[in-house]
N, C-alpha and C positions, 0 to 999 in steps of 0.2 A: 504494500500500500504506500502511496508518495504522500508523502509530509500534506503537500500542500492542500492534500483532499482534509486537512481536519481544519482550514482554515475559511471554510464556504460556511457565510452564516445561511444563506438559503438553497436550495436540490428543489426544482422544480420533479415530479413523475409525472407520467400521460399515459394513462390505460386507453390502446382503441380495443373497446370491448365488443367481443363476440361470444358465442351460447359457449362452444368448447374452448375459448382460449381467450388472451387476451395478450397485444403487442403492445411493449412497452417501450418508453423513450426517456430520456430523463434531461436536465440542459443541468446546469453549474449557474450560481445567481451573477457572472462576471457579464460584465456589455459584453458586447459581441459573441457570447457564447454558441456553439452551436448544440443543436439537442443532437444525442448520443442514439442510438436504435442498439437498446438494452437487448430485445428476444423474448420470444414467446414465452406466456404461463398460462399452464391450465388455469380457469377460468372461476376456480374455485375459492371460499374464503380464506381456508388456509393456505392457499400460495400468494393469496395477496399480502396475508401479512407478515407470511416469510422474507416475500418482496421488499416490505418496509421494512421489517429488523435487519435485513443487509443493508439496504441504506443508511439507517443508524449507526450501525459498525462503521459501515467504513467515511461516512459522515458527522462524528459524533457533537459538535457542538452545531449543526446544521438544522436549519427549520424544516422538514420537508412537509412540501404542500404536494397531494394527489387529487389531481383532476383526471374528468372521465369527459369524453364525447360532448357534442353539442345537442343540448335540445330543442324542438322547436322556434323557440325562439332565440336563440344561438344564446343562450349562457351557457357557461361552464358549469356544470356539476362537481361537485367535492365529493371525495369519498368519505362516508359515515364514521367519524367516530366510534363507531364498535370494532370497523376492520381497521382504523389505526389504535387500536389497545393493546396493549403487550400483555 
């Protein structure tokens, strides 16, 4: 792990959700940043918040915010407080 990953106060994630999976992204809060194409997870609670405990790890003083898809009205959705609980 590089030093400089424990000095990002924010770790954007982007779930594009789908039934069996979910492709993930993630960007670093620096301008210019560009977002990373993390790789697929099953689509299930527990891999989501396996998802997030490694970003934790390897983020640890990091805010991480998860968004999911656009809805109708194009806001962003946040993922639930239950799947980011440890």
């Amino acid at each position: 792990m590089e030093a400089s990953m424990n000095k990002h106060s924010m770790i954007f994630i982007g779930l594009d959700t789908h039934k069996e999976f979910h492709e993930v992204a993630y960007c670093e809060e620096q301008r210019g940043a560009s977002a990373v194409h993390y790789g697929r997870i099953p689509s299930s609670k527990v891999s989501v918040k396996k998802l997030i405990r490694q970003f934790e790890s390897k983020y640890p003083s990091a805010a991480i915010h998860v968004v999911y898809e656009l809805n109708m009205t194009g806001i962003i959705r946040s993922v639930p407080a239950s799947l980011r609980a440890t």
